[in-house]
C-alpha positions in Angstrom: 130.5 116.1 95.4 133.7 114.5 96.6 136.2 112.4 94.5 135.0 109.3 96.5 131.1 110.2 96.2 132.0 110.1 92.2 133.7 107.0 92.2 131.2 105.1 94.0 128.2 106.5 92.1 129.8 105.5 89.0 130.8 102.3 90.2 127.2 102.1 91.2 125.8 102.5 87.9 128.2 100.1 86.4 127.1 97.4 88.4 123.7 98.1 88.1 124.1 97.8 84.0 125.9 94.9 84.4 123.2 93.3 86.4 120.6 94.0 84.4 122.6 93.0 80.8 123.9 89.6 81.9 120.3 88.5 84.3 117.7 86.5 82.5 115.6 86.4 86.3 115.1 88.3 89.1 117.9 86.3 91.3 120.2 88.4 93.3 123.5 88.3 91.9 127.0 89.3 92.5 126.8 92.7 90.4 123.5 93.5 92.5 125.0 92.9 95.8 128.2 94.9 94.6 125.6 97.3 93.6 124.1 98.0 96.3 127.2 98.0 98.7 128.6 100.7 96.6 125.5 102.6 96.3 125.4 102.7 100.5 129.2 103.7 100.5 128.0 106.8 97.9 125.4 107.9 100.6 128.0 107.5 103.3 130.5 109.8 101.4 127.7 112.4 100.4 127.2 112.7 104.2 130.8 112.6 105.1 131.9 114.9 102.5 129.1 117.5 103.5 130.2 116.9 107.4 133.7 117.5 106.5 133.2 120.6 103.8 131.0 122.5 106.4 132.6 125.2 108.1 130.4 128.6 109.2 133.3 130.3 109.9 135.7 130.6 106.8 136.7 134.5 107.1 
């Protein structure tokens, strides 16, 4: 997992805590939007890091 991938799932999971400690109801909030943005840009560096990394012919 990239340096990038890690950031963004653990900025992921912070948000997502956050949502959940400081919502009483089901509304969509600031940390659930952020949370969901940064959980999109995680799957969009998983696949760009695995695009990038690839390479069948390293000898």
């Amino acid at each position: 997992m990239s340096k990038s991938a890690t950031g963004f799932l653990i900025l992921t999971l912070l948000s997502g805590i956050f949502h959940l400690s400081i919502a009483e109801n089901s509304t969509a909030t600031l940390p659930l939007i952020a949370c969901a943005v940064f959980g999109a840009l995680f799957l969009l560096a998983l696949i760009a890091g695995r695009r990038i990394k690839f390479d069948p012919v390293l000898r």
